[in-house]
Backbone as numpy.savetxt, mean C-alpha at the origin, in Angstrom:
# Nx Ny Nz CAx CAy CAz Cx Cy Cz
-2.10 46.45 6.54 -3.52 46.16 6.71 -4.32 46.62 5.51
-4.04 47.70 5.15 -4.86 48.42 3.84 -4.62 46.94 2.45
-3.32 46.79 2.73 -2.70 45.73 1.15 -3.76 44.80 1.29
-3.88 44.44 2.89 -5.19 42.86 3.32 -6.27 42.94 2.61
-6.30 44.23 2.92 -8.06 44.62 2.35 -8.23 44.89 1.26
-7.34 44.98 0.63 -7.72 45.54 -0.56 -7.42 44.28 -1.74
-6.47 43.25 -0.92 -6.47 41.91 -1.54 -8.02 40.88 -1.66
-8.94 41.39 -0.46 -10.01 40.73 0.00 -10.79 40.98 -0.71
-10.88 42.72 -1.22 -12.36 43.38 -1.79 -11.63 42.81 -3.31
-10.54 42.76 -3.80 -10.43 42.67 -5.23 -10.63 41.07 -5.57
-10.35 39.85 -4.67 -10.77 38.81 -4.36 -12.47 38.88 -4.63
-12.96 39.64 -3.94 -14.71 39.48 -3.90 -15.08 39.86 -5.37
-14.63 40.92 -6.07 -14.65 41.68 -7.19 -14.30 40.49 -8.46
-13.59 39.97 -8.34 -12.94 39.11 -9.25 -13.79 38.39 -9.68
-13.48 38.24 -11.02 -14.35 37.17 -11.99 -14.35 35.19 -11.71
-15.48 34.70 -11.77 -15.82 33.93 -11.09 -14.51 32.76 -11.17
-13.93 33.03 -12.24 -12.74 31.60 -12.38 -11.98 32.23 -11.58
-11.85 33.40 -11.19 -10.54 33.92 -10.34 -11.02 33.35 -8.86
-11.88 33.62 -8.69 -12.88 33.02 -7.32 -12.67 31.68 -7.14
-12.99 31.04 -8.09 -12.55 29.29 -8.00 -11.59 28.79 -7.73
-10.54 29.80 -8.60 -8.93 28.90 -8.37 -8.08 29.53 -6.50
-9.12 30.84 -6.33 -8.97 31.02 -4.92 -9.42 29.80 -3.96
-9.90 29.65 -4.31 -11.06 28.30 -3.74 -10.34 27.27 -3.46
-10.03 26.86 -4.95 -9.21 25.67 -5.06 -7.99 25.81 -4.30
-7.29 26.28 -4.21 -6.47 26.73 -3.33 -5.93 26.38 -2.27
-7.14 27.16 -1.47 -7.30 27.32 0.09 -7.53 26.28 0.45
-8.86 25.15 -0.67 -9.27 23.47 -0.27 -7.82 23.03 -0.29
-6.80 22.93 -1.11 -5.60 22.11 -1.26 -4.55 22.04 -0.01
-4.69 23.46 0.41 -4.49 23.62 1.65 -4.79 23.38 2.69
-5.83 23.25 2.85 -6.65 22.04 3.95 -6.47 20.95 3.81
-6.72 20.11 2.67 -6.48 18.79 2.44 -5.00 18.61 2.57
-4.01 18.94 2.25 -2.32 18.96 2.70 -2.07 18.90 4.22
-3.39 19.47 4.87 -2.59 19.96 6.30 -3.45 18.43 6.95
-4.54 18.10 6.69 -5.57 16.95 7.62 -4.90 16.02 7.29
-3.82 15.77 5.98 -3.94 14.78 5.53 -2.87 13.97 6.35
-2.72 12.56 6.90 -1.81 11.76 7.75 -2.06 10.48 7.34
-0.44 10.34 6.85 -0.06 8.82 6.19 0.71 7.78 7.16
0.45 6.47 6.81 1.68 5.63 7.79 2.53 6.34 8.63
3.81 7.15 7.47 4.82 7.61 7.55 4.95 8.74 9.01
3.51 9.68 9.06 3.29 10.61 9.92 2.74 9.60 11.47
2.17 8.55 10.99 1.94 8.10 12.96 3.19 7.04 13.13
4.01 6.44 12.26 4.96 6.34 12.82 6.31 6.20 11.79
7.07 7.01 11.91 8.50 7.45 10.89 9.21 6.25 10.89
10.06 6.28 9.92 11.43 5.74 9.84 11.44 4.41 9.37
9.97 3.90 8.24 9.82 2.98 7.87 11.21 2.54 6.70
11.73 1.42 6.58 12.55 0.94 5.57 12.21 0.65 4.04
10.90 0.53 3.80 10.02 0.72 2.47 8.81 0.19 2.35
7.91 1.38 1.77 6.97 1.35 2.40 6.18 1.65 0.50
4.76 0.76 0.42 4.87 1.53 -0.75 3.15 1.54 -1.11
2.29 1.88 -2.04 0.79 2.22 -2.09 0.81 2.22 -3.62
-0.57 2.00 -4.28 -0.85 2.99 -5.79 -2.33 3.52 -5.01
-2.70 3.81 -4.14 -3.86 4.62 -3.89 -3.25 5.80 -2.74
-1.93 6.22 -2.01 -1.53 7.24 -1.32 -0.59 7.36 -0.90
-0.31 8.24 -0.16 1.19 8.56 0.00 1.88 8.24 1.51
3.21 8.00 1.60 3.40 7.58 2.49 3.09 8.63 4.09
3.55 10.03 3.53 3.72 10.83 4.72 3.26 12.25 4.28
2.70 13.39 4.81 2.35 14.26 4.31 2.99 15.22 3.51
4.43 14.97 3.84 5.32 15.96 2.70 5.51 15.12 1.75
5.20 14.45 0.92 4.79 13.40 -0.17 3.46 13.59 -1.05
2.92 14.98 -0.31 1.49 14.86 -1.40 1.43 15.60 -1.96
1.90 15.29 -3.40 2.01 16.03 -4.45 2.23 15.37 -5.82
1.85 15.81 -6.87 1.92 15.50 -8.06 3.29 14.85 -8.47
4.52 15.03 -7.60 5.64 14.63 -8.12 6.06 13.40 -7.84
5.10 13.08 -6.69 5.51 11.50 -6.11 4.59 10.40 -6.85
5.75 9.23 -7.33 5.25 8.24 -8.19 4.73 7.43 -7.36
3.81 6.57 -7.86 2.84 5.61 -6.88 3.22 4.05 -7.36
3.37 4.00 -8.71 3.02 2.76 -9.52 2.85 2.74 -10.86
3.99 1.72 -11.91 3.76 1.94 -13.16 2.85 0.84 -13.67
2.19 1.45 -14.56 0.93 0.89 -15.12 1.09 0.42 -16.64
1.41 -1.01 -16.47 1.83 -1.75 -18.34 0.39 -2.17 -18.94
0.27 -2.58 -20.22 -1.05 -2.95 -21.10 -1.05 -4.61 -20.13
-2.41 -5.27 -20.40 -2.42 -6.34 -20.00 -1.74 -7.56 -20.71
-2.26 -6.96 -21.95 -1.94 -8.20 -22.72 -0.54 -8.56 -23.24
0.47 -7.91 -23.30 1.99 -7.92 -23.26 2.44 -7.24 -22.17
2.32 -6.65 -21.42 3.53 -5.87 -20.61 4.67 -5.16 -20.95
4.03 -4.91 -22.51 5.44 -4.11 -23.38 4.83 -2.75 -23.28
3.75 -2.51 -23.22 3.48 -1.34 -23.44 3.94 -0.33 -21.93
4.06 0.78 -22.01 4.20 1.51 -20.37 2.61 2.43 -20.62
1.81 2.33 -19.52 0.63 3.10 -20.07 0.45 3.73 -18.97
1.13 4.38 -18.01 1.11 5.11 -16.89 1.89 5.55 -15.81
2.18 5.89 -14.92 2.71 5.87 -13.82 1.87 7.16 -12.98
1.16 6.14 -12.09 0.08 6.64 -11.04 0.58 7.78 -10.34
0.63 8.80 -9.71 1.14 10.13 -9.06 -0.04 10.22 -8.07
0.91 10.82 -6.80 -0.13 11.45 -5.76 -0.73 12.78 -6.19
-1.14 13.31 -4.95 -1.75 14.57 -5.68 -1.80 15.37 -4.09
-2.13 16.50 -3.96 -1.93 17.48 -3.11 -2.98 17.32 -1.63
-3.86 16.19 -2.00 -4.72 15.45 -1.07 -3.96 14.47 -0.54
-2.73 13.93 -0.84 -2.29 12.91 -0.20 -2.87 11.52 -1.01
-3.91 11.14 -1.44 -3.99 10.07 -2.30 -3.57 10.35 -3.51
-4.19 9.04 -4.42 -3.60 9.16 -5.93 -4.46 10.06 -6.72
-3.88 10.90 -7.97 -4.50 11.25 -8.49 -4.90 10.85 -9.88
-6.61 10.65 -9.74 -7.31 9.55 -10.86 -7.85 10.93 -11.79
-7.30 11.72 -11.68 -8.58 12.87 -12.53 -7.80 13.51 -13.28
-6.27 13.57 -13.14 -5.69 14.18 -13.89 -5.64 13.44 -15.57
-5.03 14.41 -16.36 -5.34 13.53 -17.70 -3.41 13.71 -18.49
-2.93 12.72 -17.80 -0.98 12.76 -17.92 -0.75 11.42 -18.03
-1.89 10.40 -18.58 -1.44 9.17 -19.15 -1.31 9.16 -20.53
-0.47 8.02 -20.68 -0.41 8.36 -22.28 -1.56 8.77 -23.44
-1.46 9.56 -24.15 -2.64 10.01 -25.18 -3.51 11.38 -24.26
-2.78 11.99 -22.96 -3.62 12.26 -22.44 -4.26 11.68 -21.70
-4.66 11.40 -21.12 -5.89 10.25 -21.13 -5.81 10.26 -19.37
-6.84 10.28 -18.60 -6.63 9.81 -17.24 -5.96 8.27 -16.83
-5.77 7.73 -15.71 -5.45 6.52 -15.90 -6.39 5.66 -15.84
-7.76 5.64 -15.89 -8.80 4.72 -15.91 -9.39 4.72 -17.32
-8.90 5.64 -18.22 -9.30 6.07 -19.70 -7.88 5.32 -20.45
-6.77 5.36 -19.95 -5.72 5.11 -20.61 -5.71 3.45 -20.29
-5.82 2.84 -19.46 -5.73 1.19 -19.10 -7.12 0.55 -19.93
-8.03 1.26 -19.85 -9.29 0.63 -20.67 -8.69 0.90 -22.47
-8.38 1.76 -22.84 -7.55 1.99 -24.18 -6.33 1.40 -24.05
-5.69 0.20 -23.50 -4.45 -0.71 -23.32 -4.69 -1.62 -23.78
-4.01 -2.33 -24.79 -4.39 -4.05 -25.09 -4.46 -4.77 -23.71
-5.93 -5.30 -23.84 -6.31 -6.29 -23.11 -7.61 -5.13 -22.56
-7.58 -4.37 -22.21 -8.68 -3.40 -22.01 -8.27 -2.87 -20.63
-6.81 -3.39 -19.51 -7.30 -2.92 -18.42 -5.45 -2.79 -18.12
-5.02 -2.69 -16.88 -3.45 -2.74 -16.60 -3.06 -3.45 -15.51
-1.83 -4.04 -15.60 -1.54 -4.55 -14.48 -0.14 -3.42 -13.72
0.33 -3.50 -13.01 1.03 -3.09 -11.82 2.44 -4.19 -12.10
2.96 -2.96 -13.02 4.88 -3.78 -13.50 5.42 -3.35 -11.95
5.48 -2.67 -11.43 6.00 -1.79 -10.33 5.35 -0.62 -8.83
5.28 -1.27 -7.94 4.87 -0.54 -6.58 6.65 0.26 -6.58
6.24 1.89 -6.31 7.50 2.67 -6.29 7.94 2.56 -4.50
8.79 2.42 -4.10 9.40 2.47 -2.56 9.42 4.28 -2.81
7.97 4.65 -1.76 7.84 6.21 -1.52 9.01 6.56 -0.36
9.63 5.84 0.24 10.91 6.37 1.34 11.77 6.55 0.40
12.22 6.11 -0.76 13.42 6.12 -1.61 14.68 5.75 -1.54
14.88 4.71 -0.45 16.04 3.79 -0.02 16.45 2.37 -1.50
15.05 1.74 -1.74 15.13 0.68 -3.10 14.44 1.26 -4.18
14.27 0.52 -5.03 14.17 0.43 -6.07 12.61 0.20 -6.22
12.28 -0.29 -5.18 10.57 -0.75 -5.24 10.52 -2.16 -5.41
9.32 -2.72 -5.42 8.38 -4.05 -6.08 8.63 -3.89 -7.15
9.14 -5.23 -8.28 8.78 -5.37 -9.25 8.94 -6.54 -9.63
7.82 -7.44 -10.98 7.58 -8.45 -11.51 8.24 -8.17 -13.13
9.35 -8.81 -13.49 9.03 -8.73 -14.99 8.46 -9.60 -15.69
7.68 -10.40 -15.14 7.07 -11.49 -15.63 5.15 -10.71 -16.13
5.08 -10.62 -17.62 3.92 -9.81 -17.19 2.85 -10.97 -16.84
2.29 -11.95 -16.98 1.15 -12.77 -15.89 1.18 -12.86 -14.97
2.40 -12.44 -13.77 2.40 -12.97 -12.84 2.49 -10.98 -12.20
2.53 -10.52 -12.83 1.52 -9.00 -12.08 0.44 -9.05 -11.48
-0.18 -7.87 -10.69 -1.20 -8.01 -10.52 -2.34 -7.15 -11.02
-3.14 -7.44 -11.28 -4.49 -6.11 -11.97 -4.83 -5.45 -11.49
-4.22 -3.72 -12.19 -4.86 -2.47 -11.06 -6.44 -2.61 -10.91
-7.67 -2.81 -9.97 -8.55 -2.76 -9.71 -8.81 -1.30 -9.58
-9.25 -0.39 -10.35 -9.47 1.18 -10.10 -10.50 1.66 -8.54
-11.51 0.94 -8.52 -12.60 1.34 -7.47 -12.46 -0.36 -6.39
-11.09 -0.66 -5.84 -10.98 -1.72 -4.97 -11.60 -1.62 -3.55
-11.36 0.15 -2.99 -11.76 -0.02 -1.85 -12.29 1.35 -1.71
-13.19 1.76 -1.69 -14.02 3.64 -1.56 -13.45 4.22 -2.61
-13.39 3.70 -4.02 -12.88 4.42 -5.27 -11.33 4.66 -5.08
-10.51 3.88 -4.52 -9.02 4.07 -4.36 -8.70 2.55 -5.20
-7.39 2.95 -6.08 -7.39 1.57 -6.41 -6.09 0.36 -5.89
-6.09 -0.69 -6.19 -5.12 -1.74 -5.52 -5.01 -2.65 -6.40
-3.89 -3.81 -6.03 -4.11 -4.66 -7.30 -4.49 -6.14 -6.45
-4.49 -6.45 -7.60 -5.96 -7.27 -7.20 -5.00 -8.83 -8.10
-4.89 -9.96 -7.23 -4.45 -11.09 -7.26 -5.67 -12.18 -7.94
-5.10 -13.22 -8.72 -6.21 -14.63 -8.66 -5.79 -15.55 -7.69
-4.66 -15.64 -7.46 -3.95 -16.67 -6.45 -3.39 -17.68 -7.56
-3.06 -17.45 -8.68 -2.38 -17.84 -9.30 -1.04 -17.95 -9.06
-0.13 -19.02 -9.10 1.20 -19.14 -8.99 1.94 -18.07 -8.93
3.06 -17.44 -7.84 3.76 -16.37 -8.32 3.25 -15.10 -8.47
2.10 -14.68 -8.58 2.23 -13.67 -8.80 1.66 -12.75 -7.73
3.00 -11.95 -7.69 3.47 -11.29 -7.00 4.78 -9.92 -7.40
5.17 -9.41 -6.82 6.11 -8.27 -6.65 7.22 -8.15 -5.57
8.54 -8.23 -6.33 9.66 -8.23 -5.24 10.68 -7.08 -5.49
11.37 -7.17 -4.42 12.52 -5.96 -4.30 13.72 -6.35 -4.75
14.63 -6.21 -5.57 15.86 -6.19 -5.85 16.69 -6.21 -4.25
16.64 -5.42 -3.73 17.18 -4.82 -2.39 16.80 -6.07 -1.68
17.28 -6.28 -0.69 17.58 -7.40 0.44 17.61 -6.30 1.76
17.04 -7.25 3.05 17.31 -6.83 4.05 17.65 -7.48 5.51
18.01 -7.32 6.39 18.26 -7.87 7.10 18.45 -7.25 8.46
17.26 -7.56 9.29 16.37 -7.25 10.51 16.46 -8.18 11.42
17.06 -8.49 12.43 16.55 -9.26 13.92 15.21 -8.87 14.42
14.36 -8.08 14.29 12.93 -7.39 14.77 12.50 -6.51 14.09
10.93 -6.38 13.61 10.34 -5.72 12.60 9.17 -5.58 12.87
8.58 -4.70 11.80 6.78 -4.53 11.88 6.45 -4.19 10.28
5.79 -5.71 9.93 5.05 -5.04 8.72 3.91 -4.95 8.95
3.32 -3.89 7.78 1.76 -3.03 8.15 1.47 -3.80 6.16
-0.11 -3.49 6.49 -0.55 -3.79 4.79 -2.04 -3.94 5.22
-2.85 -3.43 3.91 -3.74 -3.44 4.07 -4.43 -4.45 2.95
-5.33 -5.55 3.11 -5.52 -5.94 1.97 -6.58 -7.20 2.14
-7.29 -7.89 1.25 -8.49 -8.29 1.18 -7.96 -10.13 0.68
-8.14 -11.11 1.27 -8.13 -12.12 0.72 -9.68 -12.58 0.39
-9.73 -13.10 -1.16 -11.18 -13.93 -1.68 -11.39 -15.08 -1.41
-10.56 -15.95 -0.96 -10.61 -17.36 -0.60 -9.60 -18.12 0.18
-9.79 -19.24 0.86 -9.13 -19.56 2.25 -8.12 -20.33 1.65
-7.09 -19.59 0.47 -5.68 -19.74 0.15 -4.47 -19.21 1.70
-3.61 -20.10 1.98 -2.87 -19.66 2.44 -1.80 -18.40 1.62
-2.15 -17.48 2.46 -1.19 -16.45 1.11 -0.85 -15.15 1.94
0.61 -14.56 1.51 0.94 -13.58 2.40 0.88 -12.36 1.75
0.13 -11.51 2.72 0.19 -9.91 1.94 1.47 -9.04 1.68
2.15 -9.39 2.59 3.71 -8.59 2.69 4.84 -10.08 3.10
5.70 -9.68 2.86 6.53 -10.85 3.79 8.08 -10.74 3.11
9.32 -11.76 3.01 10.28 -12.01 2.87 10.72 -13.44 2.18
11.32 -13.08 0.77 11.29 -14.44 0.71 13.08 -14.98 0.73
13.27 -16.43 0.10 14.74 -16.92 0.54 14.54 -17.96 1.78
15.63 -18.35 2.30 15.83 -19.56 2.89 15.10 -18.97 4.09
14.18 -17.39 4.72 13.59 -17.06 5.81 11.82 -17.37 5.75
11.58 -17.35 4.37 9.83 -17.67 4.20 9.15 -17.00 5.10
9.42 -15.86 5.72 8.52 -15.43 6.73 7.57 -13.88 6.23
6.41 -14.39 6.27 5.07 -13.45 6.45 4.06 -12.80 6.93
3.67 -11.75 6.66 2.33 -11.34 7.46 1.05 -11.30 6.50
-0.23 -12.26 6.87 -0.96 -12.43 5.89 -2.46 -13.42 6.05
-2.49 -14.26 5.74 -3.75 -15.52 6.05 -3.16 -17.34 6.11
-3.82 -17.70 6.94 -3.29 -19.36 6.66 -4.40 -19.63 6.08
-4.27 -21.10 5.88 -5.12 -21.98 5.06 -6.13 -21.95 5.43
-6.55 -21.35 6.94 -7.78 -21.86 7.73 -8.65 -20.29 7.33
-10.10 -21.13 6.88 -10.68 -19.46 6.33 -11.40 -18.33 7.65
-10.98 -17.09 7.59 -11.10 -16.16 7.71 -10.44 -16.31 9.42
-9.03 -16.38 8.88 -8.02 -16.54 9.72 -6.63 -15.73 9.06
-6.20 -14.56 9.88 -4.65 -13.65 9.49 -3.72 -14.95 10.28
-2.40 -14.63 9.85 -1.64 -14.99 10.54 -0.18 -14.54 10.22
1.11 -14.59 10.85 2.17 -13.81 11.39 3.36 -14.98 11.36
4.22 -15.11 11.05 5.06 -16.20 10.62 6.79 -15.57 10.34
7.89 -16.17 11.14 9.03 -15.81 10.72 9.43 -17.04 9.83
9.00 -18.01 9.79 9.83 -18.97 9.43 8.77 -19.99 8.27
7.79 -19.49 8.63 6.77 -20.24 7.64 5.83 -21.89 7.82
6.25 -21.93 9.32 5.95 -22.84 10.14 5.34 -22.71 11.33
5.72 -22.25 12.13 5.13 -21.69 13.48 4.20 -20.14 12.85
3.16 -20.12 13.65 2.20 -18.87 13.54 2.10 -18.36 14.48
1.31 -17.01 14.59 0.66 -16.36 15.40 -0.40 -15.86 14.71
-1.91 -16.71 15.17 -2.84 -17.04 13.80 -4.05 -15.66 15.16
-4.58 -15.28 14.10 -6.36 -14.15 14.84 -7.35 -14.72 13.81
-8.39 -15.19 14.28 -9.78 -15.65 14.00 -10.56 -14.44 13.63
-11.89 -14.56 12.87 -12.54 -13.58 13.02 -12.43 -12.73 11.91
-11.04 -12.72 11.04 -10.54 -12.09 10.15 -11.78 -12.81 8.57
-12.20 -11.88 8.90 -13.94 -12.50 7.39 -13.00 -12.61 6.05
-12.89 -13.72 5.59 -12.49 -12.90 4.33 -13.57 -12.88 3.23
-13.09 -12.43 2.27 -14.02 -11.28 1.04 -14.09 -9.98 1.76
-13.53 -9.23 2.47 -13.23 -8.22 3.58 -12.14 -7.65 3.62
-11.87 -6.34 3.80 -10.93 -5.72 3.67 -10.16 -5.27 5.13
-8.91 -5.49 5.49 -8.61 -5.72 6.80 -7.50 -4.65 6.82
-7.22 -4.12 7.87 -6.03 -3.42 7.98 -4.76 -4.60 8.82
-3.84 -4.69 8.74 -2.96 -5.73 8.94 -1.46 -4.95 9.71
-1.17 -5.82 10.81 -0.10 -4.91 11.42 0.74 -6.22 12.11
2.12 -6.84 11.62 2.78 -8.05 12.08 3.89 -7.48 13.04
3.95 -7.53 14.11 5.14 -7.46 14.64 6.02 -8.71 15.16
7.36 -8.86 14.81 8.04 -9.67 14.92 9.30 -9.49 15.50
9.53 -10.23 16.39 10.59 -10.52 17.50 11.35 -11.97 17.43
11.62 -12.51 16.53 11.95 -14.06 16.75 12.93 -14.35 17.64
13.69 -13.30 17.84 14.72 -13.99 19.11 14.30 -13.19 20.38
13.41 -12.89 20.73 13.02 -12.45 21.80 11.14 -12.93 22.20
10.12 -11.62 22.27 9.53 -12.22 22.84 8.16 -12.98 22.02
8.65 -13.43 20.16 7.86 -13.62 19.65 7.44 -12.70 18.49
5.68 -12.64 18.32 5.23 -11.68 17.52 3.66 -11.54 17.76
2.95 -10.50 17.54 1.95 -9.70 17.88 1.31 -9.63 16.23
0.13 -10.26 16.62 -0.10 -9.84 15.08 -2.01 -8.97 15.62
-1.77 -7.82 14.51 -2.90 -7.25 14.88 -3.83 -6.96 13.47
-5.29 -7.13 13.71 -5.84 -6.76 12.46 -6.82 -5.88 13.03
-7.26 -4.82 12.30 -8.76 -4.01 12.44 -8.63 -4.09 14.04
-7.72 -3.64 14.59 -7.83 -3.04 16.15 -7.96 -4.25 17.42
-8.01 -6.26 16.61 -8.05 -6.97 17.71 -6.73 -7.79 17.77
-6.23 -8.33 18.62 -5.01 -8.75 18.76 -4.46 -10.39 19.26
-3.72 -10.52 18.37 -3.07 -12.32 18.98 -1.78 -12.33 19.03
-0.55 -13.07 20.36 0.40 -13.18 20.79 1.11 -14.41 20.67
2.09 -14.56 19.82 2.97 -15.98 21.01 4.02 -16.24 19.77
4.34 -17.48 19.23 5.56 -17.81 19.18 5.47 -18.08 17.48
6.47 -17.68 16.58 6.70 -17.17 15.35 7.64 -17.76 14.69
8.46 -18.64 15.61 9.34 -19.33 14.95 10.78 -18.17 15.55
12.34 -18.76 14.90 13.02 -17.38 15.69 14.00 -17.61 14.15
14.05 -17.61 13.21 14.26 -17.12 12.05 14.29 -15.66 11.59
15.28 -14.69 11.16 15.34 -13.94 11.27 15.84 -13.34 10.15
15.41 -12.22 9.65 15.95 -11.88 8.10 17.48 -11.82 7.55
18.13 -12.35 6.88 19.14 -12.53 6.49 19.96 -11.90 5.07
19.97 -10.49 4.69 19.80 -10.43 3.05 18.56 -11.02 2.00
17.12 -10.68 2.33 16.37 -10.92 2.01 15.70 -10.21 1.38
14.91 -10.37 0.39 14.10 -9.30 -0.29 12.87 -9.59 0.01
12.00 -8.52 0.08 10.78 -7.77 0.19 9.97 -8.44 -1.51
8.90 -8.99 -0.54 7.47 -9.73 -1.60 6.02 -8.78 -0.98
5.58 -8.64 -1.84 3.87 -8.23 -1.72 3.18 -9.18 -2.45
2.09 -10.29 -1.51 1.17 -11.02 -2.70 1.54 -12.49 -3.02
2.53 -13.23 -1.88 2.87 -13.88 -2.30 3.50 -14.91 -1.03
3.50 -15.88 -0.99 4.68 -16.54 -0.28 5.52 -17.21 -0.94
6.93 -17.20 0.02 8.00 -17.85 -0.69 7.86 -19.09 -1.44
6.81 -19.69 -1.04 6.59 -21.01 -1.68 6.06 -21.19 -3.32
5.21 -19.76 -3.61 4.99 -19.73 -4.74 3.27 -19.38 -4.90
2.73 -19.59 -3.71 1.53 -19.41 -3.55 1.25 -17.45 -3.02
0.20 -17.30 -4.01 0.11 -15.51 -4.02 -1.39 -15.71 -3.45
-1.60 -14.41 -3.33 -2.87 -13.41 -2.93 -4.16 -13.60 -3.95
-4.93 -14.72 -3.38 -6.54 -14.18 -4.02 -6.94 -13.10 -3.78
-7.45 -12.20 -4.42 -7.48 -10.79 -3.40 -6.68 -9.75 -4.00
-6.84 -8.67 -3.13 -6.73 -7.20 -3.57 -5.51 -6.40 -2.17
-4.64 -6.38 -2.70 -3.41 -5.70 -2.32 -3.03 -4.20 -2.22
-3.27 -3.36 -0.72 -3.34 -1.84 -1.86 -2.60 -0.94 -0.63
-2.00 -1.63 0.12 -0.35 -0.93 0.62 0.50 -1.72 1.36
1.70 -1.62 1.41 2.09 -1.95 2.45 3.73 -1.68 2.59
4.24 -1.98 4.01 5.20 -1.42 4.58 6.06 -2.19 5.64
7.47 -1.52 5.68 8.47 -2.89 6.23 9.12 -1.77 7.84
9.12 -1.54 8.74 9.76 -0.65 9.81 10.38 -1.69 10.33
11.53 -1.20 10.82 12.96 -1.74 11.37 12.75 -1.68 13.07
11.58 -1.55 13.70 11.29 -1.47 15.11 9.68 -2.31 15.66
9.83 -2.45 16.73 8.91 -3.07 17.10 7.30 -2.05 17.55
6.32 -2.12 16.92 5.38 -1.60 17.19 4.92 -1.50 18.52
4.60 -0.31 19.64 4.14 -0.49 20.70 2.24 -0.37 20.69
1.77 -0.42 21.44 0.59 -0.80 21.34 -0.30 0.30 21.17
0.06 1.38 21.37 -0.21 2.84 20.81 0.08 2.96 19.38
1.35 2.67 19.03 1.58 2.82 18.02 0.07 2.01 16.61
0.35 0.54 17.66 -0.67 -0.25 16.71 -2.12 0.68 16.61
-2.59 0.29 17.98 -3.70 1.76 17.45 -3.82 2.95 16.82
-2.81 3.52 16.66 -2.79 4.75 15.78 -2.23 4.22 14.23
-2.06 3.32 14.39 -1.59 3.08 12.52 -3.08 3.03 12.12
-3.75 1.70 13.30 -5.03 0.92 12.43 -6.02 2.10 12.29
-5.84 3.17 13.04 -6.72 4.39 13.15 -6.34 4.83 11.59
-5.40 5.27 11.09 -4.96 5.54 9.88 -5.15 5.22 8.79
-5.41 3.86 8.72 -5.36 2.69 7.94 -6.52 2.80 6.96
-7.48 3.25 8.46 -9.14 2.66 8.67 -9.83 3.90 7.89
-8.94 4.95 8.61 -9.56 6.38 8.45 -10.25 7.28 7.28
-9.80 8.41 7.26 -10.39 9.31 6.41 -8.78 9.61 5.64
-7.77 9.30 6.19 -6.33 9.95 5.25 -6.61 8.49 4.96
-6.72 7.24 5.45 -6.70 6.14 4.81 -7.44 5.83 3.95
-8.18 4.31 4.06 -9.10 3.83 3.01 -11.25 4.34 3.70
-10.53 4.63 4.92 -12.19 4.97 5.43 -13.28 4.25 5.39
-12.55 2.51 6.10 -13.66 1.59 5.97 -13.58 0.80 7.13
């Protein structure tokens, strides 16, 4: 008890930077403990990936990669790789891009003036991640996309998009993603491509999500505004009872086609057809189980929140 106290009074005594980094501290410690990702309301995702946060709370830290950041104008250059930080989101303040430089100082000093997104890192660590080596057909980190968190941000230009090396192959699933379409392009935020074409994302019809194993049959929700940022949650059953597609907490049911993943790889931004994301892309995630309806509420709670985007 005496050691307590005498840690407390020399604490009070201490010169004001000693006071601060006490400070700092104790905040990091709070922010570590509030903080709750996908990963924490529901585990055991198959790859899951962000450049604005982390998947799960033992993930928030400076060591976990988010996303590498190339020049615009070639894609030769490497001018970053985004890192979480002890808050659980990314950290924009540190200065560990090349030259020093933060990463909103280092992409504006990149030929072309800004960066695109060579690579979304898989934070579970099963693949390899998203990646385009095509540099036009990347997408542009947007720094302040959604409450100063950033995402990348699509024209709906051909292709471009981000895929997985890794293949998978699921009879029933749930992808989650959060993300903003600009115009009433049919285009998928997450999905699978190969002879399965199946997505979770928007149809042609504007400010309409929709849920697709096969790329034909839907399970379409109205209401979905776009120029709007949506939280997105597909569950899929094709040989059973369908798929559930949920956005921002309202919900639509029925039949999805019964196509089913086969050795397939993982797309963000894109459908198999070739048609990508007008719009702004800024997580998303593949789980090997079917979402229960709790579950859905507590993701979109997450999504929406204060560990999320808080909109």
């Amino acid at each position: 008890m005496k050691k307590i106290l005498a840690l407390v009074v020399a604490l009070l005594l201490a010169p004001i930077g000693a006071q601060a980094w006490w400070q700092s501290v104790a905040q990091q410690s709070v922010n570590v403990a509030s903080y709750q990702g996908p990963g924490d309301i529901v585990s055991g995702a198959l790859i899951w990936g962000s450049c604005a946060r982390v998947y799960n709370v033992s993930l928030a830290s400076t060591s976990t990669s988010l996303c590498d950041l190339v020049d615009t104008s070639t894609g030769a250059v490497a001018v970053c790789t985004l890192r979480g930080s002890s808050t659980g989101f990314v950290d924009l303040a540190g200065s560990y891009c090349v030259g020093s430089l933060t990463p909103a100082a280092a992409c504006a000093a990149a030929g072309g003036g800004a960066c695109r997104v060579s690579k979304v890192y898989d934070q579970i660590g099963g693949t390899a991640g998203w990646v385009n080596a095509t540099n036009s057909q990347r997408p542009v980190l947007t720094f302040s996309a959604l409450n100063g968190l950033p995402c990348g941000t699509g024209t709906g230009a051909a292709n471009t998009s981000l895929t997985t090396a890794a293949t998978f192959t699921q009879t029933q699933w749930t992808w989650t993603s959060v993300a903003k379409r600009t115009s009433s392009a049919q285009a998928g935020v997450i999905g699978a491509s190969g002879g399965f074409n199946g997505y979770l994302g928007f149809t042609a019809t504007a400010n309409t999500a929709g849920l697709t194993s096969n790329n034909v049959t839907f399970v379409t929700l109205g209401s979905v505004t776009d120029s709007s940022f949506h939280a997105l949650q597909g569950v899929a059953d094709p040989g059973g009872a369908g798929g559930v597609l949920a956005v921002d907490g309202s919900e639509a049911s029925g039949a999805i086609g019964v196509a089913t993943m086969s050795s397939n790889t993982s797309r963000i931004m894109r459908l198999a057809a070739g048609a990508s994301l007008p719009g702004d892309w800024c997580e998303g995630g593949l789980w090997p189980s079917l979402f229960d309806g709790t579950q859905r509420t507590n993701m979109n709670g997450n999504m929406h929140g204060t560990s999320g985007y808080n909109f």
